[in-house]
N, C-alpha and C positions, 0 to 999 in steps of 0.2 A: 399211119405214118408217124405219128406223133410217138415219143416216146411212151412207155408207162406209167402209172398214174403215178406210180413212188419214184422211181427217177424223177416227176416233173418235181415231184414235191417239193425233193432235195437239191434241184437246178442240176440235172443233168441234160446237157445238151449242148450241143457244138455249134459252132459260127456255120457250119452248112445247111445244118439242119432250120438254125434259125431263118435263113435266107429262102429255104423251098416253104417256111412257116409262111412266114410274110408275103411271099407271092403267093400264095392261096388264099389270102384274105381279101375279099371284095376292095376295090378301089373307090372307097367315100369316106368322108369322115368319120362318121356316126356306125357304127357296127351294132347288129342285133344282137342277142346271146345266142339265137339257131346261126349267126354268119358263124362268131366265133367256136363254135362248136365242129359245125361244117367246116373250118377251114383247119383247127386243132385235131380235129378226130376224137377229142375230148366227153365229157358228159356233161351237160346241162349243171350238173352241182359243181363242179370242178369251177367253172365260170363264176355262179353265183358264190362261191367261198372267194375268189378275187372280188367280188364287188363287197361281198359280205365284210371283207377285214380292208377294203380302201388302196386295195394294191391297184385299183384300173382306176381311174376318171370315168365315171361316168353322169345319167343325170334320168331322173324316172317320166315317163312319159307319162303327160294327163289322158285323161277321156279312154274312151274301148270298151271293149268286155269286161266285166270285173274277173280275175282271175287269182287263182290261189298268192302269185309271185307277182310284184307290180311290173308292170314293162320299161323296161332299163333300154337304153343305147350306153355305149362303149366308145369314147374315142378310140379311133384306130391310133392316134400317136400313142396315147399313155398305152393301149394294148403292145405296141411296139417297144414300147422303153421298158415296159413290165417285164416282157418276152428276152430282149437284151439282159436282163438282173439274173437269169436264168442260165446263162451259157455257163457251162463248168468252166471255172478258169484253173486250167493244170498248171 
């Protein structure tokens, strides 16, 4: 559903689309990077290049598996306000 990867890039995207965006995103604070992907239809880097250059709020999770990528939450606001920067304004 999500646009394409180069459209997102360049904030292509419309006030509807934005609105079916955000109702797919789970309703809690704290967002995973599998919610955000789940709910964007995105890829796993797509997400971490937003956390990577500081476009989302997020904060790294202590303790777990050690894994290659440390485990990040996403506030869902800044993911929303992020998403908002994004609408093409014609």
């Amino acid at each position: 559903m999500f646009v394409e990867a180069d459209d997102r890039a360049r904030g292509v995207m419309s006030d509807t689309q934005l609105a079916e965006l955000v109702e797919r995103l789970p309703i809690k604070p704290l967002l995973r990077v599998s919610d955000v992907t789940a709910a964007l239809g995105c890829d796993v880097s797509v997400v971490y290049s937003w956390i990577d250059a500081g476009l989302v709020s997020t904060f790294r999770c202590e303790g777990g598996k050690a894994v290659e990528r440390p485990s990040w939450r996403i506030f869902r606001s800044s993911l929303i306000d992020f998403l908002k920067t994004r609408i093409n304004k014609v």
